[in-house]
C-alpha positions as CSV (number, residue, x, y, z in Angstrom):
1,X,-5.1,25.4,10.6
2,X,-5.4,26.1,14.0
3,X,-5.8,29.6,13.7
4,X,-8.9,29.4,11.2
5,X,-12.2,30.3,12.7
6,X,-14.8,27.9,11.3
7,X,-18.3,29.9,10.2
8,X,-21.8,28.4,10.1
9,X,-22.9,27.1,6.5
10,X,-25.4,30.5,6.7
11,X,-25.9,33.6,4.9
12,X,-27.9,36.8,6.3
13,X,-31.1,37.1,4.8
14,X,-31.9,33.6,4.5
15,X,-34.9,31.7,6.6
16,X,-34.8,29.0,9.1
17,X,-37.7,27.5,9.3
18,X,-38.2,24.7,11.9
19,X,-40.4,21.4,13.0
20,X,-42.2,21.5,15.9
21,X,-42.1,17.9,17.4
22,X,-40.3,15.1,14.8
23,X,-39.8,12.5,17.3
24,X,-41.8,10.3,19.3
25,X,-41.3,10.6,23.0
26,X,-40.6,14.7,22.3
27,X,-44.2,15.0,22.3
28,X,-44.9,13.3,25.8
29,X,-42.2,15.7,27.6
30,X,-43.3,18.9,25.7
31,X,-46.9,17.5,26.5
32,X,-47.9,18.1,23.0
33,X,-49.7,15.9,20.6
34,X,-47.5,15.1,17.5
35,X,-48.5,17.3,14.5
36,X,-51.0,15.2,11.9
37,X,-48.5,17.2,9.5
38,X,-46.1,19.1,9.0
39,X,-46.0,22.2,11.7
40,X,-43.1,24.9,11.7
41,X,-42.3,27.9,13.4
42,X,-39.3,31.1,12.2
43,X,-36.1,31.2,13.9
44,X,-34.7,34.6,13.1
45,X,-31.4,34.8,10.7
46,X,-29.7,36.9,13.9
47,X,-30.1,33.8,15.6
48,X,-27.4,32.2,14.1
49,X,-24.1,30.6,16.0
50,X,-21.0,29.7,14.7
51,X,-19.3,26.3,15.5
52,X,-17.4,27.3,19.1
53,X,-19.4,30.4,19.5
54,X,-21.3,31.0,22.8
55,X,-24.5,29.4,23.7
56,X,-25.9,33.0,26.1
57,X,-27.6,32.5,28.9
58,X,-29.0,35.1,29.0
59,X,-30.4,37.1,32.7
60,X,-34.6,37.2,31.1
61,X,-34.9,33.0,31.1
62,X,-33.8,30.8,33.8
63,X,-34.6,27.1,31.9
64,X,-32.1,27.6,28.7
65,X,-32.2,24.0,26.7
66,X,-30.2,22.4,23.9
67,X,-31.6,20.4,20.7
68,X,-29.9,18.5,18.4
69,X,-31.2,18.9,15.2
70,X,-30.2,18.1,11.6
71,X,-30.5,21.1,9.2
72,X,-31.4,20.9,5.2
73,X,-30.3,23.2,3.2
74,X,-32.0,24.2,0.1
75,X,-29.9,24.6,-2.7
76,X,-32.7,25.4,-5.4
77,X,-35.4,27.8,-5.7
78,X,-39.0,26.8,-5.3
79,X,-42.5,27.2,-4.3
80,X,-45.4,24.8,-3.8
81,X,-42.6,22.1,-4.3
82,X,-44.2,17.9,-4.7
83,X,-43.1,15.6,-2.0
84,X,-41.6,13.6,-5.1
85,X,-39.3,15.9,-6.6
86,X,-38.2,17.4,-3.1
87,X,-35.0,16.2,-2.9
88,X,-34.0,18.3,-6.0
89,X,-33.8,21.1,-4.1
90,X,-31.8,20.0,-1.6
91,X,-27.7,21.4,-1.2
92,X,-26.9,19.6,1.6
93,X,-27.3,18.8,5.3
94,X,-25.7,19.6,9.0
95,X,-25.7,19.5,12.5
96,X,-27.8,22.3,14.1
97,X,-28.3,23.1,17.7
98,X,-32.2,24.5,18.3
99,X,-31.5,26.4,21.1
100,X,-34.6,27.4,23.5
101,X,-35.6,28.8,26.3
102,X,-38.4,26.9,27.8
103,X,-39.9,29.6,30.7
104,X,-40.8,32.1,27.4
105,X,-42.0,29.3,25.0
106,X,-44.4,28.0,27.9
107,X,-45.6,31.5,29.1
108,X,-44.2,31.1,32.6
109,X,-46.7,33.0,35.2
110,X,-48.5,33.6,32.3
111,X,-50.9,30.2,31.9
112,X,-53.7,32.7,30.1
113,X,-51.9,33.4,27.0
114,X,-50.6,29.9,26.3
115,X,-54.7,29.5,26.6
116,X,-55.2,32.9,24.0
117,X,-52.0,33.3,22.1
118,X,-50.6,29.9,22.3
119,X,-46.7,29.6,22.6
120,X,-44.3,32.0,22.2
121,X,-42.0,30.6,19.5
122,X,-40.3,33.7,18.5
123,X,-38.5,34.5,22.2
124,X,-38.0,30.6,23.0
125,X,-36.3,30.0,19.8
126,X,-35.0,33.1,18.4
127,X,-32.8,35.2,21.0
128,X,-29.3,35.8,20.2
129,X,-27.0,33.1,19.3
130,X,-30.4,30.7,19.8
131,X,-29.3,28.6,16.3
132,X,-25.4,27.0,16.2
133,X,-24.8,25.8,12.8
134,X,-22.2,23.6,11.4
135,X,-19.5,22.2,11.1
136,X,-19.5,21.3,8.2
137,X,-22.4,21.1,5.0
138,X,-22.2,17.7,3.6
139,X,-23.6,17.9,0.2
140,X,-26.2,15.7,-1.3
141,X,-23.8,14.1,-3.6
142,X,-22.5,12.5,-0.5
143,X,-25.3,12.1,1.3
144,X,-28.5,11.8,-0.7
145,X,-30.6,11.6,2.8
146,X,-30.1,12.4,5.9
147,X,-31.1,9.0,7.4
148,X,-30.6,6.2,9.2
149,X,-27.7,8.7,11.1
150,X,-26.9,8.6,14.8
151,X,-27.7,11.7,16.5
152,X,-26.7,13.3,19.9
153,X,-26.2,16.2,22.1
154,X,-24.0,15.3,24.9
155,X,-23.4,18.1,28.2
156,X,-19.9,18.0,29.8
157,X,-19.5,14.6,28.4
158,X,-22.6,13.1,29.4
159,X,-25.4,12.3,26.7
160,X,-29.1,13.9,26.8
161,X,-30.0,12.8,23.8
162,X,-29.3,10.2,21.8
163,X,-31.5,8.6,18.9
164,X,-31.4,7.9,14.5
165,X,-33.2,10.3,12.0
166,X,-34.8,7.3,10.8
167,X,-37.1,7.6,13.3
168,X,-38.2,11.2,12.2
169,X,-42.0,11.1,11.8
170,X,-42.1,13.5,8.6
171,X,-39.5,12.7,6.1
172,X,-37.6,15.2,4.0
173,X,-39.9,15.4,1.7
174,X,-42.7,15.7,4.0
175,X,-41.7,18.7,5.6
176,X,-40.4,20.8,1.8
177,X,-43.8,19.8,0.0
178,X,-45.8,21.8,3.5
179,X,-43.3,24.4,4.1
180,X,-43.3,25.6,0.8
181,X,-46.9,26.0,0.5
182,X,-46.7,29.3,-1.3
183,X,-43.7,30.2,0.1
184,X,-40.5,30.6,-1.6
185,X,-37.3,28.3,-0.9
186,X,-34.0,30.2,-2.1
187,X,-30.8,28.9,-2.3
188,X,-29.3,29.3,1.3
189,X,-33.0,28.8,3.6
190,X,-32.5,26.2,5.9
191,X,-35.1,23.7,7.5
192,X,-34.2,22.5,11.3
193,X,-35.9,19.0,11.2
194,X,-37.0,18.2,14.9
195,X,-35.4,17.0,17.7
196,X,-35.7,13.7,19.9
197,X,-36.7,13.1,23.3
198,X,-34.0,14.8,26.3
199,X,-32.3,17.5,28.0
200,X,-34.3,19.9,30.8
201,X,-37.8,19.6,28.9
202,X,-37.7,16.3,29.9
203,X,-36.1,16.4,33.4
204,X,-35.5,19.8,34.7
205,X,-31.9,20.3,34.2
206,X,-31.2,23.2,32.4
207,X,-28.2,24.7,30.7
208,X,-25.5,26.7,32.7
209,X,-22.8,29.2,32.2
210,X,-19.9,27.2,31.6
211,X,-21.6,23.8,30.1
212,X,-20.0,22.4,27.3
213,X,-22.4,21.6,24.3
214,X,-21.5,18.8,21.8
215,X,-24.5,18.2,19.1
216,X,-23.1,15.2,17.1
217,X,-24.5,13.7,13.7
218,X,-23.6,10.6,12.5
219,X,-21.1,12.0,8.7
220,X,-22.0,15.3,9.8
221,X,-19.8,16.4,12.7
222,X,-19.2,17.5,15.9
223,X,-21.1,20.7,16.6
224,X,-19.2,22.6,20.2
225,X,-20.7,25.3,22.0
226,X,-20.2,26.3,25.6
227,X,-22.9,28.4,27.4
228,X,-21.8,31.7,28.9
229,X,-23.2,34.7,31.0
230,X,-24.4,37.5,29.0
231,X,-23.1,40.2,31.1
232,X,-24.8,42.6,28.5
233,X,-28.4,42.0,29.3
């Protein structure tokens, strides 16, 4: 066993779509307003991180952050889907790690096109190796919800963040019914459900080559990632 390499629960080709703020107290340190509903950005599928792969830090963005996330996984096709019957197409869920990089999602020395253009989601949250997945995919006939679970993201030991899914503001159904607002949900998409209040949005304190990365759910797992260097950039 100890020579098996564990993969994320992902397969090329398939979406992640992700909530902006889920979580009261995220709002006040990204200075944002929580959504009225349901608000989502794309994190590309060459994004995707495999459990012990490395978190880059890469040389274009000095204020690299972590996010503990939990991520559904859609395990039926559909489109314009009720809040009601949401659940039905639902696989499974697991830990996932919304990697960003705060200086390009808040336009650093660039305050007028957070003011035109608004912010740019697809660099903060979609570099290389910006989306760990895993360890595991808990199926729904487990784990019919993914709350009330313990959540945290813990750096060289020492917890950032720490909170319960129960407090997510938009349920699971929620955030399927808007998302899928004539859009298609195949088998293998994966929604990234918010994260709470912590890490260097809050205080500064940004990721470094070297830190250790531990994303924890409650049944879910440990999620580990250390942050290295890319020498390549």
């Amino acid at each position: 066993m100890a020579s098996l390499r564990l993969l994320a629960p992902f397969e090329a080709g398939s979406k992640i779509l992700a909530h902006v703020v889920n979580y009261y107290g995220h709002d006040k340190e990204a200075k944002v307003k929580v959504p009225a509903k349901p608000f989502f950005f794309q994190k590309p599928s060459s994004s995707v991180a495999n459990p012990g792969d490395t978190i880059v830090a890469h040389r274009a963005s000095n204020k690299l952050d972590h996010e503990v996330e939990i991520g559904i996984m859609i395990g039926r096709v559909g489109r314009s889907i009720d809040a009601e019957n949401a659940f039905d197409h639902v696989a499974g869920y697991m830990v996932l790690n919304d990697v960003s990089y705060r200086d390009f999602q808040m336009n650093d020395g660039y305050p007028d096109l957070n003011t035109s253009y608004g912010k740019n989601w697809t660099q903060a949250k979609g570099l290389d190796a910006a989306c760990p997945m895993g360890p595991v995919l808990v199926l729904t006939d487990e784990l019919p919800a993914p709350y009330p679970l313990r959540k945290q993201c813990r750096v060289n030991g020492k917890v950032r963040q720490d909170a319960n899914s129960s407090d997510m503001i938009h349920k699971v159904p929620a955030l399927i019914a808007e998302v899928s607002k004539g859009m298609t949900l195949w088998p293998g998409d994966v929604i990234a459900t918010g994260t709470p209040a912590g890490g260097g949005l809050g205080d500064g304190v940004w990721l470094k080559p070297g830190d250790v990365v531990e994303c924890e759910v409650e049944r879910l797992g440990v999620l580990r990632n250390v942050v290295a260097a890319d020498l390549s950039d």
